[in-house]
Structures are given as C-alpha cells and as structure tokens.
C-alpha positions as CSV (number, residue, x, y, z in Angstrom):
1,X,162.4,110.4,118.6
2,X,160.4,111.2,121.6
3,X,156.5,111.1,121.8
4,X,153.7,108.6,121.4
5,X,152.1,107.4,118.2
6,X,148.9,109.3,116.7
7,X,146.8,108.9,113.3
8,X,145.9,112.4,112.5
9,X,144.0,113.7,109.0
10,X,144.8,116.9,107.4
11,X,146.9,119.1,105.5
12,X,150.7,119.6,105.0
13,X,151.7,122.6,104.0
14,X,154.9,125.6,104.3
15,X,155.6,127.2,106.8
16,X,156.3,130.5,105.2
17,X,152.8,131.3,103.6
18,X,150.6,129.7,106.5
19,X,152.1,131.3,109.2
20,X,152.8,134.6,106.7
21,X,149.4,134.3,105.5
22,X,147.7,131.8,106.4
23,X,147.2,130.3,102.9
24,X,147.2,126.8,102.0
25,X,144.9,124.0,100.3
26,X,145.0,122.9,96.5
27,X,144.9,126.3,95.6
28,X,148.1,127.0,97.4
29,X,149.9,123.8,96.3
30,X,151.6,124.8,93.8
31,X,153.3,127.8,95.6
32,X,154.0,125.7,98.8
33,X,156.1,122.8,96.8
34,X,157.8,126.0,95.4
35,X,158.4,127.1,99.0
36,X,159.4,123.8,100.7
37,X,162.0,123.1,97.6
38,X,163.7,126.2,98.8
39,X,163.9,125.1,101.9
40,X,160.7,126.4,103.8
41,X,159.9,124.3,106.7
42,X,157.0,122.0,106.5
43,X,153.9,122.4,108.7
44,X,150.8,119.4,109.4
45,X,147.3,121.0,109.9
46,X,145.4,118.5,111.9
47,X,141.5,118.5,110.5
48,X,140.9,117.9,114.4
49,X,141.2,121.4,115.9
50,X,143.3,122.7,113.2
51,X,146.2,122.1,115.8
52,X,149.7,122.8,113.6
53,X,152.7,120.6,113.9
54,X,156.1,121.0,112.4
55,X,156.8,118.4,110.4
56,X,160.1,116.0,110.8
57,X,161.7,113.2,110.5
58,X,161.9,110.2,112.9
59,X,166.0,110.3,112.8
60,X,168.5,112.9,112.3
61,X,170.2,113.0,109.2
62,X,167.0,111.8,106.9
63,X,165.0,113.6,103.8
64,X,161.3,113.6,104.2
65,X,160.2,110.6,102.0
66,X,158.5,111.7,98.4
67,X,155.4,110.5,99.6
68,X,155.2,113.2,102.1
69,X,156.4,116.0,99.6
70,X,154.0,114.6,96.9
71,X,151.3,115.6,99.3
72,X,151.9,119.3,100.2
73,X,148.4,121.0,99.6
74,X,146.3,118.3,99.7
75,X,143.8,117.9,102.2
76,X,142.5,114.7,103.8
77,X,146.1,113.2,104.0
78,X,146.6,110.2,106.7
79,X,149.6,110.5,108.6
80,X,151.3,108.0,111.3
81,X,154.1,109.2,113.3
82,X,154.6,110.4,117.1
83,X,153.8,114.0,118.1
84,X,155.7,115.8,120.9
85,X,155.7,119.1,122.0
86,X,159.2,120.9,122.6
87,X,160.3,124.6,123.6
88,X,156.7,125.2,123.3
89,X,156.5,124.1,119.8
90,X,154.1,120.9,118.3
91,X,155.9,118.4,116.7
92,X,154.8,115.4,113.8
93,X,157.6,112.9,113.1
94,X,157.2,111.2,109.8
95,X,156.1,107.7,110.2
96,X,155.8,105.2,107.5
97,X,152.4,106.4,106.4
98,X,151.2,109.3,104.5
99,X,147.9,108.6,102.5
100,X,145.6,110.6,100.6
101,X,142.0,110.1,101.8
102,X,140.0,109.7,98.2
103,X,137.2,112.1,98.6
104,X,133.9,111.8,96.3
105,X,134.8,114.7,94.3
106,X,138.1,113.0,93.6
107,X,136.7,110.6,92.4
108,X,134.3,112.3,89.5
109,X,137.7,114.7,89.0
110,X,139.2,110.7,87.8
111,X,136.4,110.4,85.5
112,X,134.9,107.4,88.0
C-alpha cells in the first residue's frame, strides 16, 4: 500500500451519515455500526484539522480487524497506518494499532 506512516487521534465513523449529515460521536455510534454492518464505507476524522480519510486495509482481499469496528463512534481513538491521497481522495490504511485514548470522564463512567 502506498503512503508514509502517521499516528493520528480521532474518530471513525460511516460514511453515509457524516457526509449525509454530518453526524457522528457516541451519540451516533450505535447507528454507524448499523451503517458500516451493511456495508457503509468507513470514514477517520483526524482531531487535527478534522481532515477525513477513508478508511482501508493495508492489502486487498482483508476485513477490517474487530478492533477497528469495535471503535466506530468513539472519539480519541489512536490509529497507525499510512495515509495517501488518490483521485483526489484521503486515504488511512489500517495498521496494527487502533487504541482508545482513556479520557477522565471514562474513567468516573468505570466507576474509577
């Protein structure tokens, strides 16, 4: 996969109701897994310039990991991968690291 590697924070979300809409973020979650499982292409929302990539896979032929789809709608995800830009479009492909950024209030929502 073409591109160079980046560490990026944000948000991954669908493509229909974002770009529709413009709606994501917890309280979108539940309708953007609903989206994605029927096939609605996944989008990144960078915290840093709210720049939005479409999200893939390093090779052809692959399934976005769980770990990525476990995340839709939640904000302060770390990603790894390498961003391009192609037919005037942004690109993320899925590294090996997705991980939620434990916030303060996720931590009193855990009862810590």
């Amino acid at each position: 996969m073409p591109g160079s590697a980046v560490s990026l924070r944000g948000e991954v979300t669908d493509a229909n109701c974002y770009l529709g809409s413009h709606t994501h973020a917890y309280d979108h979650a539940f309708c953007a897994k609903l989206c994605a499982a029927a096939g609605s292409p996944l989008l990144f929302i960078s915290d840093q310039g709210g720049q939005v990539y479409l999200v893939l896979t390093e090779r052809n032929g692959l399934r976005l990991p769980e770990e990525v789809l476990d995340r839709i709608g939640v904000p302060g995800v770390m990603v790894k991968g390498k961003a391009f830009e192609a037919e005037g479009l942004r690109a993320l492909a899925h590294g090996h690291s997705w991980q939620k950024r434990i916030s303060a209030r996720d931590c009193l929502s855990l009862g810590r």
